[in-house]
BAGUFI-580225 format. One record per residue (C-alpha): residue in one letter; x, y, z. Coordinates in steps of 0.5 Angstrom, whole numbers, plus 500, padded with zeros to 3 digits. Example, Ala and Ser with C-alpha at 12.3 -4.5 7.8 and 13.67 -1.06 7.14 Angstrom:
// residues 2
A525491516;S527498514;
//
This chain:
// residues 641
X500500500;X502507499;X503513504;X496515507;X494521501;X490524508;X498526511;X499532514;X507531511;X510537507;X511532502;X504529501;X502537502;X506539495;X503534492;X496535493;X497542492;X500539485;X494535483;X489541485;X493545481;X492541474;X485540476;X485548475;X490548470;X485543466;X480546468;X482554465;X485549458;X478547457;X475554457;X480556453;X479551448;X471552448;X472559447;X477559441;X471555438;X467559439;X471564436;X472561430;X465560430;X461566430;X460572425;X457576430;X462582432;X459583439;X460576441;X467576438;X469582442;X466578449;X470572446;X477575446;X476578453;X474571456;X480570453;X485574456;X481572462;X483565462;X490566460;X493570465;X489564470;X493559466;X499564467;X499565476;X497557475;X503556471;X507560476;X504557481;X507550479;X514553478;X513555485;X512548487;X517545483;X522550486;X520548493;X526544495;X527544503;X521540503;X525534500;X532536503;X533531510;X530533517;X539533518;X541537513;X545544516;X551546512;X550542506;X548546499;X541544497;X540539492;X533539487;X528533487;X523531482;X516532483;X511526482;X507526476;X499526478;X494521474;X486521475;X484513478;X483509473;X477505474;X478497470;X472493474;X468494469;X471494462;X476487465;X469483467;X467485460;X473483456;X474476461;X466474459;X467476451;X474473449;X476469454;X469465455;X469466463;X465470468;X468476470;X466476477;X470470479;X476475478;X474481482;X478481487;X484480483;X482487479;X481490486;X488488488;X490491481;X486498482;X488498490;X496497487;X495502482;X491508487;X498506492;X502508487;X500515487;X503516494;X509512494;X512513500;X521516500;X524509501;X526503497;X519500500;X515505495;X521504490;X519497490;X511499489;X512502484;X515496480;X511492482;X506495479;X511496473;X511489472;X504488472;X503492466;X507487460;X502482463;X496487463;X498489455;X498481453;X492479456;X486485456;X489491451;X488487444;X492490438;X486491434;X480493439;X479498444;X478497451;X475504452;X480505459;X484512458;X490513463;X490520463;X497523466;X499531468;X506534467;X510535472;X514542469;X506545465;X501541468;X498540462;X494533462;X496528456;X491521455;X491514451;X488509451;X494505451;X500502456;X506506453;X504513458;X503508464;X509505463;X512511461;X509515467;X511509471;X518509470;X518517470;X515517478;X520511480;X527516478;X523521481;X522517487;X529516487;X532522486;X527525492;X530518497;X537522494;X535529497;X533526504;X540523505;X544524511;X550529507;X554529513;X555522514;X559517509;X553512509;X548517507;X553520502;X553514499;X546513499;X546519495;X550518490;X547511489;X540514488;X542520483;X546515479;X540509479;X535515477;X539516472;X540510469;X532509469;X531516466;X535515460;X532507459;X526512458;X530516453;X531510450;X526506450;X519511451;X522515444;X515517442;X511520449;X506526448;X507529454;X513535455;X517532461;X518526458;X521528451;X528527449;X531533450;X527534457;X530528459;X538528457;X536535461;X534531468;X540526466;X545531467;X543533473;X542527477;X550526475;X551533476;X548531483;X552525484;X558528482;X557534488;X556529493;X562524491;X566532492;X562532499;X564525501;X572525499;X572532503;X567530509;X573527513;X578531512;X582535507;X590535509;X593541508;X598538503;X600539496;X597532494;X591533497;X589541496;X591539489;X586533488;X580536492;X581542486;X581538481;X574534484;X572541484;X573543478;X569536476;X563538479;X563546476;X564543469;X557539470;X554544473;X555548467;X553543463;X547543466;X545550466;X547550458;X542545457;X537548461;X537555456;X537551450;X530553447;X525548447;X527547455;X528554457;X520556457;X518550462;X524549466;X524553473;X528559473;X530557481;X533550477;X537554472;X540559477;X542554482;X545551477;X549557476;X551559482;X553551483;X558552476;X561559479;X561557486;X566550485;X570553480;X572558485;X573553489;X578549485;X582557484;X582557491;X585550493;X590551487;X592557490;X593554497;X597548494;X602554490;X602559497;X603554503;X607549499;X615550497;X618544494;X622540499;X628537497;X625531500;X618532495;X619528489;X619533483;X617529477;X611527481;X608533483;X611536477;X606531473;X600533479;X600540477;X600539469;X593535470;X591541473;X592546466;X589545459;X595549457;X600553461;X602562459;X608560453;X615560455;X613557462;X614550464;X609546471;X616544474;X619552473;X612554477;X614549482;X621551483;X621559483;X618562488;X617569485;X613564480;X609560485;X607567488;X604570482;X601565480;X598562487;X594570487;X592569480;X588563482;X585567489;X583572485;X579568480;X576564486;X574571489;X571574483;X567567481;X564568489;X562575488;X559572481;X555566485;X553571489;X551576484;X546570481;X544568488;X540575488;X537574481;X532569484;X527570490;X526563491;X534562492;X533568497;X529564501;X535558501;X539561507;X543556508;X546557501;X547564501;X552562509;X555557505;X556563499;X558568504;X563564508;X567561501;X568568499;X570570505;X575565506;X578566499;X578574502;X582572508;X586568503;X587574499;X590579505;X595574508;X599576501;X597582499;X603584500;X607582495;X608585489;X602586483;X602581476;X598585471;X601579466;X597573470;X591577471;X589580464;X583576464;X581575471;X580581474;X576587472;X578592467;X581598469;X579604469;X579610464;X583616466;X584618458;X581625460;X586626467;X592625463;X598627461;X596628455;X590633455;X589640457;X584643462;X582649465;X583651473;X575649477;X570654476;X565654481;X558655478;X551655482;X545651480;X538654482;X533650479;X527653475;X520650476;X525643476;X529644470;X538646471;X538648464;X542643461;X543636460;X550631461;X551626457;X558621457;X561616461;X566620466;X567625467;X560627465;X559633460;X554639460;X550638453;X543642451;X545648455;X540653455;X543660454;X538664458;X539660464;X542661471;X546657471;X550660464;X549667466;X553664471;X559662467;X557654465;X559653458;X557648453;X561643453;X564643461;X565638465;X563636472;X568635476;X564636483;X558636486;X558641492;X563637497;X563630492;X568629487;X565626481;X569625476;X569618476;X561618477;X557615471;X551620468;X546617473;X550617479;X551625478;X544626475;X542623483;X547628486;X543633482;X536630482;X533633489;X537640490;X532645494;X531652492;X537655495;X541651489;X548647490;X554649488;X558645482;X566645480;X566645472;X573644467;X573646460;X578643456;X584646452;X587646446;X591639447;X596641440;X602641444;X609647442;X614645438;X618640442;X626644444;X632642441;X636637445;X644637443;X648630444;X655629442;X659624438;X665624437;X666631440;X663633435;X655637437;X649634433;X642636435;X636632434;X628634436;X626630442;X621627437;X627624432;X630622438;X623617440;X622614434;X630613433;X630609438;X623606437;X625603430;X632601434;X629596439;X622595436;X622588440;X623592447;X616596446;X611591445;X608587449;X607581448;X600578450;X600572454;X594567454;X591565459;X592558463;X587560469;X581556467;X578551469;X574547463;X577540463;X578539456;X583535455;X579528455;X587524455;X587527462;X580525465;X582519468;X588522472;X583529473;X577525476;X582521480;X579522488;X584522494;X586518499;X581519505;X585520511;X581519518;X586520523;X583526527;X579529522;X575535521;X569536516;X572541509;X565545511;X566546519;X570551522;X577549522;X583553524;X587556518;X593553515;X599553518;X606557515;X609555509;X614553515;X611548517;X607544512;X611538512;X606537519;X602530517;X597533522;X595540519;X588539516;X584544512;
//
């Protein structure tokens, strides 16, 4: 039997709210059916007029009824175990709903009629049938609901051979809901049951993952094994069930929910390697780096097959955020091991070269050119530079997954993720002040971190005059001017009978100041709010003119050669020595190497290969633990992150 449909759990909540859902969803699609019939029917303009307003009506219910369900299909804490304190959520499928079924009937006929038997000597037996098929509606979250769903399963093929001829209807629909839209989908066949059938049990599967004790080894790999097996049942559907009407179940939408329950054993194979500990040790930094990495580029594969178009439109924007945050979040944390195992680790005399020489190659697709991974190792300038790059990466990647986090307000309600978020980056800040100290490396860093700012206006080059103060009195509202540009801002449409051109302001003058605030590195919208509520006692502004930027005549300069004058203009002797030493002005891009899309598929084996698990004294990866010890001291075997 299933679980009591009548329990007042969170889960059977969800899932009466689903089927009351698809009750009105139905229920709106066949209003709007009929209308658009009787649209096409009639002639009469009135009519249509009332018709297309019915209309408008209907959709925008389908529309809330339809956000509802993604909101449903979002609420992941209600599967996530009652344990679960410092783990990052993962997401379960929800249970497609179907209509009961009724066989008495249709069976006794069929039994009479074909097989010359009275069919009221089999009525227990079609009782049974239809109680297993109404438990199967409530399955409960363990392998004893697993294996009332396949009971079931296994009835079918017997059920198709016995009562559903090829060449006659029975006259019994299975009628089943999407688990994405709602939209019902009937046939009188078996391939929905059997599909739907199939569906439910990976969904099963992937709710038992969901509720997993995370912070044990057993409950971790109870986790893994029933991602991987919903997995499995997802693609046998894929393959076998080619042809099925209903959205949640085609092709596309199923490789979709195949790369994320991988996704998701692949996230607590990661937990499950770092959950006893991960030594502070150049090996097993580097290891736990290349696990994080693994996960990343799953998860990006998720989210890149989440916004393909077919899917995008049905997909929760909560399942493709996630997904998203997960991507930045994991490949930051894999700079962040990388740049530990390169700044809290020295070569030794003692450490074998070759074997962390071949560690550190497995980690790069390819390396900045002229440099080797065994040059990385041994000069400590190198190791240095490199180490910061990767923590700079890990902290812009953190700052993204934040970012993102915000985007989605159903992700908002996950505290715990946005702790988990906010304590890495965090971490990798604290990482970072530790050798702030040391001297900067734009070559590294060209593609990590952010763009420059623009000063091609204050420069040497250009020509300004001194501030002028001007004081701004609106009139009914209006300054009299508007600013265009980036920064500085400049003054543009000036109206010449204004007061603030009486006062001095110039077409063309730039605002370097807004009362006491210094704006020329501010945006048009940030000046425009430092304007926007002036009183009607006005505020002073500073305003620079540009000059005529044409330099003098550069002066003579005399050099001797041989004892003998010879004079040259400056600018002769720039491009003199320019054509001289053409090599000594350029520079030289260099290609970036801190990146960490694992493409290289001859080095996939050794990329996924999981570290020794060390259970000596260890602490959990996402606990508070103490800081890593001093470069002094890392041949400690007891140090532990």
């Amino acid at each position: 039997s299933g679980c009591n449909p009548f329990a007042q759990t969170g889960r059977s909540k969800l899932q009466n709210k689903r089927a009351s859902l698809n009750q009105q969803i139905i229920k709106q699609m066949r209003m709007r059916a009929g209308a658009e019939n009787l649209l096409k029917a009639t002639s009469n303009n009135k009519v249509k007029e009332m018709v297309l307003l019915e209309l408008s009506y209907v959709n925008s219910n389908l529309q809330l009824l339809m956000g509802q369900l993604e909101g449903l299909n979002s609420s992941v804490e209600v599967y996530q175990s009652s344990q679960e304190t410092a783990n990052i959520p993962l997401i379960a499928l929800g249970l497609k709903e179907t209509k009961e079924v009724d066989f008495s009937t249709l069976f006794k006929d069929f039994i009479l009629e074909h097989y010359s038997e009275d069919g009221n000597s089999y009525e227990d037996e079609i009782a049974d049938l239809m109680d297993l098929r109404q438990a199967c509606r409530t399955p409960s979250r363990n392998e004893a609901g697993v294996e009332l769903l396949a009971k079931y399963f296994s009835h079918l093929p017997l059920m198709e051979s016995r009562f559903f001829s090829p060449n006659r209807q029975t006259g019994i629909f299975f009628t089943w809901y999407d688990s994405f839209t709602g939209v019902p989908v009937c046939q009188q066949n078996l391939s929905l049951e059997k599909a739907s059938i199939l569906f439910n049990m990976a969904a099963l599967y992937s709710q038992i993952a969901t509720r997993s004790d995370r912070q044990t080894i057993t409950g971790l790999e109870e986790a893994i094994s029933s991602f991987q097996i919903a997995a499995g049942i997802l693609n046998h559907l894929k393959e076998t069930f080619t042809h099925t009407p209903s959205y949640d179940m085609s092709p596309a939408m199923l490789s979709m929910l195949i790369r994320m329950m991988l996704a998701q054993a692949q996230e607590c194979l990661f937990e499950k390697t770092a959950l006893p500990g991960i030594r502070n040790q150049f090996y097993s930094l580097m290891k736990m780096a290349q696990e994080a990495a693994k996960v990343s580029e799953i998860y990006d594969q998720v989210h890149q097959s989440m916004i393909q178009t077919p899917i995008k439109d049905n997909v929760p924007f909560f399942w493709s955020t996630m997904s998203q945050v997960k991507t930045n979040h994991y490949r930051s944390m894999a700079h962040y091991f990388v740049a530990s195992a390169l700044l809290d680790h020295q070569l030794g005399p003692s450490d074998d070269e070759d074997q962390q020489e071949k560690t550190l190659s497995q980690v790069y697709d390819r390396l900045p050119e002229g440099r080797s991974p065994l040059d990385i190792l041994k000069k400590k300038d190198e190791r240095e530079r490199i180490g910061k790059a990767h923590i700079r990466r890990a902290i812009l990647g953190h700052e993204e997954a934040l970012r993102i986090y915000s985007l989605c307000h159903h992700l908002n309600k996950l505290e715990v993720l946005q702790d988990i978020l906010k304590a890495s980056h965090q971490r990798s800040l604290n990482k970072y002040s530790e050798n702030e100290n040391e001297e900067e490396f734009a070559d590294y860093t060209e593609k990590t971190t952010p763009q420059p700012m623009k000063i091609s206006f204050f420069s040497a080059k250009q020509r300004w005059t001194a501030p002028r103060t001007i004081h701004l009195r609106p009139e009914d509202r209006d300054l009299g001017f508007t600013l265009k540009g980036e920064t500085p801002v400049q003054v543009v449409s000036l109206d010449p009978l204004c007061q603030a051109a009486a006062d001095g302001l110039k077409e063309g003058d730039y605002i370097v100041a807004v009362s006491d605030t210094d704006c020329k590195w501010m945006s048009v919208s940030e000046v425009m709010r430092l304007l926007k509520d002036v009183n009607e006692e006005g505020i002073d502004i500073q305003v620079v003119s540009m000059m005529d930027s044409n330099p003098p005549m550069p002066t003579k300069s005399a050099t001797f050669c041989g004892n003998l004058p010879k004079t040259y203009s400056m600018i002769c002797l720039a491009f003199d020595d320019d054509d001289k030493n053409p090599k000594s002005r350029k520079v030289t891009k260099k290609s970036s190497f801190i990146s960490w899309g694992l493409k290289n598929k001859l080095k996939s084996a050794s990329t996924l290969s999981l570290p020794t698990a060390d259970h000596s004294g260890a602490l959990p990866w996402n606990k508070p633990c103490p800081t890593f010890p001093s470069s002094s001291s890392y041949n400690n075997d007891s140090a532990l992150y």
